[in-house]
SELUM-104869 format. One record per residue (C-alpha): x, y, z. Coordinates in pm, whole numbers, padded with zeros to 5 digits, always signed. Example, Ala and Ser with C-alpha at 12.3 -4.5 7.8 and 13.67 -1.06 7.14 Angstrom:
2
+01230-00450+00780+01367-00106+00714
END
This chain:
121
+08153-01570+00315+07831-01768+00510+07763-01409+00683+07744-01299+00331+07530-01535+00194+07283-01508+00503+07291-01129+00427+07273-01179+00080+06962-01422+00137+06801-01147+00362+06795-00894+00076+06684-01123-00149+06390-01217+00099+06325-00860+00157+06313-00769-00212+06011-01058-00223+05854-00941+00085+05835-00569-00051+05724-00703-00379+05455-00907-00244+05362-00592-00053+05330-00372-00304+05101-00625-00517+04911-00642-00172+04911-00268-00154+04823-00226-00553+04529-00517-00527+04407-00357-00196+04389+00011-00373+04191-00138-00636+03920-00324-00410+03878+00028-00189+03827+00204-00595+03554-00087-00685+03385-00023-00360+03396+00350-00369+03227+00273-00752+02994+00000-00564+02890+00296-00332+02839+00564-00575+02591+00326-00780+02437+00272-00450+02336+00610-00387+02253+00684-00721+02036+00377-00741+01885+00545-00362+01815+00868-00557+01638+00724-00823+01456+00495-00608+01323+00771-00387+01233+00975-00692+01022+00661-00824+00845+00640-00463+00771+01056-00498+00638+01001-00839+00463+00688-00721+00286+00887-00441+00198+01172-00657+00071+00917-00938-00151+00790-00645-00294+01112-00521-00329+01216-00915-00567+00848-00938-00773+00910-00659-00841+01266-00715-00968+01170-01122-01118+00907-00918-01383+01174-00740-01373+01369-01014-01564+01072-01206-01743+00946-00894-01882+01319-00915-01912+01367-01281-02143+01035-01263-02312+01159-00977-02401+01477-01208-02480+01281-01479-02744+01046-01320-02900+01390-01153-02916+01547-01498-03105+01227-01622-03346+01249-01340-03377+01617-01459-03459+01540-01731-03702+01316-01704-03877+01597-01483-03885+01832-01763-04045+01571-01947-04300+01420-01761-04402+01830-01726-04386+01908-02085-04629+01589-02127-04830+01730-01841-04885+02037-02000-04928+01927-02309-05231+01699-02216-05394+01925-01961-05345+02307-02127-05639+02424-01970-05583+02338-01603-05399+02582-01336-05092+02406-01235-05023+02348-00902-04769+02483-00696-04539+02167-00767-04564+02208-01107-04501+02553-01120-04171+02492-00912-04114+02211-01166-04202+02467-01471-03945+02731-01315-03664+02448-01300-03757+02410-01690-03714+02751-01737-03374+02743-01566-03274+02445-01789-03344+02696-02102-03717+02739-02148-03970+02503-02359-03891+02337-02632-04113+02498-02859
END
């Protein structure tokens, strides 16, 4: 009767033991299924992130090159003004001294009026 209480004991023990282990087992599969999840968001968050530093790097090339662009399209601008006031300063020339021969710097400055689109008469 005692060696069938011991044994009866034992079971019971081992019922709780195998119980306990399957919780253990069933709480275990669920931490290695959050950290599978953990490590999917991981690389997708790495994906995205290295996208963003791509588009980053292209935004930066795309800023300097509009950048030179206007560095060059004030450059232009400043040498049309000084153009310009060339043409000007000729057209005044000319019309205050008709009668004289112009010189051979105004005559380079007349043919860069005449490249602009002529008088303005």
């Amino acid at each position: 009767e005692r060696y069938l209480m011991e044994k009866n004991e034992s079971l019971y023990s081992n019922e709780l033991l195998n119980k306990q282990c399957d919780e253990l087992r069933d709480e275990n599969s669920n931490i290695v299924r959050q950290i599978r999840d953990r490590k999917q968001e991981t690389d997708q968050l790495m994906m995205e992130n290295q996208k963003t530093q791509e588009t980053n790097h292209n935004l930066k090339k795309d800023l300097n090159n509009l950048t030179s662009i206007i560095h060059t399209m004030k450059s232009d601008q400043s040498q049309m003004f000084e153009l310009a006031q060339r043409w000007e300063q000729s057209l005044q020339k000319a019309t205050i001294f008709p009668q004289q021969p112009m010189s051979s710097q105004s005559r380079h400055e007349h043919i860069d009026n005449d490249s602009l689109g002529g008088s303005m008469h």
